[in-house]
N, C-alpha and C positions, 0 to 999 in steps of 0.2 A: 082483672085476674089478681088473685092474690098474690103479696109476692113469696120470692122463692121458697118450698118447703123440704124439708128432709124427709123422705118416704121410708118406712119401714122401721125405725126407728124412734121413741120418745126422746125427747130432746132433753140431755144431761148434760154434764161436765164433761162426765169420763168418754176416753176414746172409742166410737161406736165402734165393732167388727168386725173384719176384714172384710165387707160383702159388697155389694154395688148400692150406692147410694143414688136415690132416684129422687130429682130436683124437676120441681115443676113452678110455676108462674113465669113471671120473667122473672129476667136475672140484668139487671141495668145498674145504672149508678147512684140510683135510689136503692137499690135495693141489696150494695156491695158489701156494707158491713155485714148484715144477716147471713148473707150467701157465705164471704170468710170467716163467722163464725160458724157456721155449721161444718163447712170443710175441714177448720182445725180440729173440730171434736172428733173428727171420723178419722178412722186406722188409717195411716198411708199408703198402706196398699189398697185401698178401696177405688173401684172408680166410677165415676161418675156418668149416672144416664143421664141423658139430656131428652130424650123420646117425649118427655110432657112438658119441659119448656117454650112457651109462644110465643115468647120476643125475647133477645139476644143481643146485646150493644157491644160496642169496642171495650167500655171497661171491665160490663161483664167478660167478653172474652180475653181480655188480659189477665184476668185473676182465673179466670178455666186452666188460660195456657202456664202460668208460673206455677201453679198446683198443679199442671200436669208436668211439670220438670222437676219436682220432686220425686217422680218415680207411678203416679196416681194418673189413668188411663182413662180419657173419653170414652163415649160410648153413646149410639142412640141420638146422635146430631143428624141434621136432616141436611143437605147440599150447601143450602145457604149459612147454615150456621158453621160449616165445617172448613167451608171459604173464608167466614170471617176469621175462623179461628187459626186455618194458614196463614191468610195475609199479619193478624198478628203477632204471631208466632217469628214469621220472617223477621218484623220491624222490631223488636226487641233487642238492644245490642247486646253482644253477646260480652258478659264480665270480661273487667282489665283484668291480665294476669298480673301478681305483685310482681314490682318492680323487683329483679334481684338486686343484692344487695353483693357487689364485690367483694371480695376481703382480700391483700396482696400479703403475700406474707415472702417470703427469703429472694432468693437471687433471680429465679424460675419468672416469679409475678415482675420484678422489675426491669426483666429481659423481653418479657412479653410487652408491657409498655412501651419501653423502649422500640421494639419492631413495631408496633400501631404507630407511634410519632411518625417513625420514620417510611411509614407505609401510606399515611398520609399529607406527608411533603412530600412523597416519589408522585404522590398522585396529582397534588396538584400541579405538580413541577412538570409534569406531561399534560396537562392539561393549558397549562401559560404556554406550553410549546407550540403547542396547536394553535392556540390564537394566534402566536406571533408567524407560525407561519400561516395561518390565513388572512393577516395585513399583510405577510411580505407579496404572497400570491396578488391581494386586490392592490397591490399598489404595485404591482409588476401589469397587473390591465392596465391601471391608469394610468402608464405611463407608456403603454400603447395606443392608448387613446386620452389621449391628454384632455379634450373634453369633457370628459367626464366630472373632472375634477372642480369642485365647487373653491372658485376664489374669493366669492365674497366670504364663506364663514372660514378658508384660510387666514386672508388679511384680517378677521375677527380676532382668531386665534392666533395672531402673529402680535398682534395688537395686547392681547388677554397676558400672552405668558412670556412676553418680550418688551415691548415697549412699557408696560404696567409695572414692569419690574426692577426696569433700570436703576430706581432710587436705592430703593433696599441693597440689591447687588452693587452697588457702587459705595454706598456705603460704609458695608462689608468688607468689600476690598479696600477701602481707606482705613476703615481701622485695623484691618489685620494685618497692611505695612508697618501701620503704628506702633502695634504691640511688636511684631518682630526685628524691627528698629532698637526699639527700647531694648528687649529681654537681646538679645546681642549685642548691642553698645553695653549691655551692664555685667556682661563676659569676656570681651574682647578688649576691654576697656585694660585688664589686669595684665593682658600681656602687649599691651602696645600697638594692637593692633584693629585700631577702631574705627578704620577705612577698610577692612573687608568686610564692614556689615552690608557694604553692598553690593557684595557677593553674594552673600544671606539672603538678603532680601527678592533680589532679581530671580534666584535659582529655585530658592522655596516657593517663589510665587508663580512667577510662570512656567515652571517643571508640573508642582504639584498644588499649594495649596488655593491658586487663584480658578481654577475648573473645579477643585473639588470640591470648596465652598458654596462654587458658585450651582455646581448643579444640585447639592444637595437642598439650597434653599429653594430651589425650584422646583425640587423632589419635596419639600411639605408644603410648596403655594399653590405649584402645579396638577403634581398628583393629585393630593385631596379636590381639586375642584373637580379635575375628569372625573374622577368615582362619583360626587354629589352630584354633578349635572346629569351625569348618563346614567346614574343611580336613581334620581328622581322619575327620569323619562322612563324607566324598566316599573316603578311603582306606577306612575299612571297607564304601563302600559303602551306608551307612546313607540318603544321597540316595536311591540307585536302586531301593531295597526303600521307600520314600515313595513313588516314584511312581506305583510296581505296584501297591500298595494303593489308590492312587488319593487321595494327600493333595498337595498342593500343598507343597513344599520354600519357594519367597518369601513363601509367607503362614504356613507355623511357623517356617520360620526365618530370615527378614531383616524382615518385617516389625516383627515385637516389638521386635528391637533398634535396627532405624531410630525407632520410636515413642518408644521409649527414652531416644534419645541427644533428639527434638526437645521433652520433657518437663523434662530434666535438664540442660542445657546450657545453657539460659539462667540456671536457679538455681545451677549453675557459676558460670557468669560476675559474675553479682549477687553472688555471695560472694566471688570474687574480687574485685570493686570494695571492698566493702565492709574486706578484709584488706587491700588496698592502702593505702586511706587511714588503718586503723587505723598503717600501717607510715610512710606518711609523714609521720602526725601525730606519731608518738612520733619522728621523726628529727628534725621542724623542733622541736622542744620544744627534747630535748633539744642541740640543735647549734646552734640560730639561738635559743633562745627566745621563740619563737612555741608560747603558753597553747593549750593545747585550747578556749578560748573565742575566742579568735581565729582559730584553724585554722579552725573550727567559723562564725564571721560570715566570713573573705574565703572559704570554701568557697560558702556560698551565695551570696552576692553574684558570685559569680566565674560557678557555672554553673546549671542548674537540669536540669527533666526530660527537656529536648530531648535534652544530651549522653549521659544513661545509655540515653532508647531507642536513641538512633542505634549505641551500641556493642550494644545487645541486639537490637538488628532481625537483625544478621546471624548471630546464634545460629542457626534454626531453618536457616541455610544451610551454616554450617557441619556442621550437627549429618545432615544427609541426604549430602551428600558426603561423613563420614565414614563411616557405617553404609553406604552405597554400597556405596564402593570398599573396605572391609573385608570384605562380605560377597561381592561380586563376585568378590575375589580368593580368598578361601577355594571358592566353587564351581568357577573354575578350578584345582586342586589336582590333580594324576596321580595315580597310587597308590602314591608312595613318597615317603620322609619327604624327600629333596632337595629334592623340588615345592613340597613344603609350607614349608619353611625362604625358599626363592628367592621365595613367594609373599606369607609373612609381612612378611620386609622390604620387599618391592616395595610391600606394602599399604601402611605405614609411607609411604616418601615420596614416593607419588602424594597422602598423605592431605594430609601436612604441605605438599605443594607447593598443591597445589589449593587447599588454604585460605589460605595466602598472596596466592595470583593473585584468589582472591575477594576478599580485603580490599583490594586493590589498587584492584579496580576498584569496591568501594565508597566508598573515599575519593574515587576522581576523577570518582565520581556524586554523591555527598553537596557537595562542592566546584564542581563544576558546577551543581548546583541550590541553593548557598548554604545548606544546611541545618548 
């Protein structure tokens, strides 16, 4: 068969007539330019018979269907050709609409913002709610049934975010007696009074800043690995092959490491006091000379076991909002490594901030209740 012809018509430039244009041969992918040059020549309201076409293909009826969405009307298809020309008609996606393009302008736009920000912290601030209490729920079973509870990857993760840590936190707290040593012997110094730096020292560190160092470095060694670990396991998928099985994802994998961090966190922190003052004792030796047997009587005289609980009471609080929000954020994770990078650091400084805003308002409770 020949291919496609214009019927009724001599074939010109100019736009044939408003009238029904009658195409016969086939109409294939051989024969597509022809076929769209004759359709462009012909008025757009013209439509098109098909009654003398004998063969009919996908491309041919892609170009039927996009010149019938001009406004240009089939006609004279036979069942099968009229199926083909549904089904491609469906597969055809339908144009992106343009992106709008915002424009803020006066007080109205930046109020409106301002409620989006804040409508989407509200949201996910009820959503961290939910998780945490769906670990408090699974770890109120597992402590019904203590069974349940997997101790080999506890003592993993006792091991991961406590024992693996100790250097760094220990560290930490030796030079941070160091430095408060120093910058107080180099104030105290002028008015004669350079044996209560260890006062200073004892009450800054184990009050407040020997726990809050110490969980915040654990809030960027910690956090970030919960999110990549359990971040990883949600990109291969490894969650959704848990659930099918029918194992509970928050009781193998965020409980252990929540249990983890509130085992190990305070023995953190207790080493951290303890480096600190080893740090500020050898700084008032050597800088003011003040004897390790003096460091040693105004340290006790100075505080006793009130000021170490009151810095270790809030371990076990820091130690659940970091395992939280590290493992929260690792369950949110898509399936590409972006998600998980934007997830990691996000875990990171909801962790570091939160434990902040807690200490915060531990002091203006501890202070308010004179403790």
């Amino acid at each position: 068969m020949a291919p496609c012809l214009l019927a009724e018509a001599p074939p010109h430039t100019k736009p044939l007539p408003d009238a029904t244009i009658s195409l016969s041969g086939t109409i294939t992918l051989s024969t597509l330019d022809l076929v769209r040059a004759l359709l462009d020549r012909a008025a757009p309201g013209a439509a098109a018979d098909l009654s003398r076409v004998t063969y009919l293909d996908t491309a041919g009826a892609w170009l039927l269907t996009t010149h019938a969405g001009t406004g240009r009307h089939i006609t004279g298809a036979s069942a099968a050709q009229s199926l083909l020309l549904e089904t491609v008609a469906k597969a055809i996606p339908a144009p992106a609409a343009p992106a709008r393009r915002e424009i803020h302008h006066g007080v109205g736009d930046a109020l409106e913002r301002v409620g989006k920000a804040v409508g989407r912290v509200a949201g996910a601030t009820v959503q961290s709610l939910g998780f945490l209490g769906t670990v408090i729920a699974t770890l109120g079973a597992t402590l019904i049934r203590p069974r349940r509870l997997r101790l080999t990857a506890l003592v993993h993760h006792m091991q991961e975010t406590g024992l693996n840590a100790v250097p760094i936190v220990a560290l930490m707290g030796f030079l941070i007696g160091i430095v408060l040593a120093f910058q107080g012997a180099t104030q105290l110094q002028q008015f004669g009074a350079e044996v209560f730096v260890v006062d200073l020292i004892a009450v800054a560190l184990l009050r407040e800043l020997g726990i809050l160092l110490t969980a915040i470095i654990v809030a960027g060694r910690s956090a970030s690995a919960f999110t990549a670990a359990i971040g990883s396991m949600k990109m291969r998928e490894e969650v959704d092959a848990m659930r099918v099985i029918g194992l509970d994802p928050i009781e193998l994998l965020v409980l252990p490491r929540m249990l983890a961090l509130l085992f190990m966190l305070p023995v953190l922190g207790f080493i951290a006091n303890i480096a600190g003052l080893l740090g500020g004792g050898l700084m008032a030796w050597t800088q003011l000379g003040i004897s390790p047997g003096v460091f040693r009587a105004q340290l006790l005289g100075a505080v006793d076991a009130t000021q170490v609980l009151v810095g270790l009471s809030k371990a076990p609080f820091f130690a659940v909002i970091i395992a939280v929000v590290g493992c929260h954020q690792g369950m949110l994770v898509k399936g590409d490594a972006e998600s998980l990078g934007q997830r990691t650091s996000r875990a990171v400084v909801i962790a570091i901030f939160l434990v902040i805003v807690t200490d915060a308002l531990f002091s203006v409770f501890f202070a308010v209740w004179g403790v």
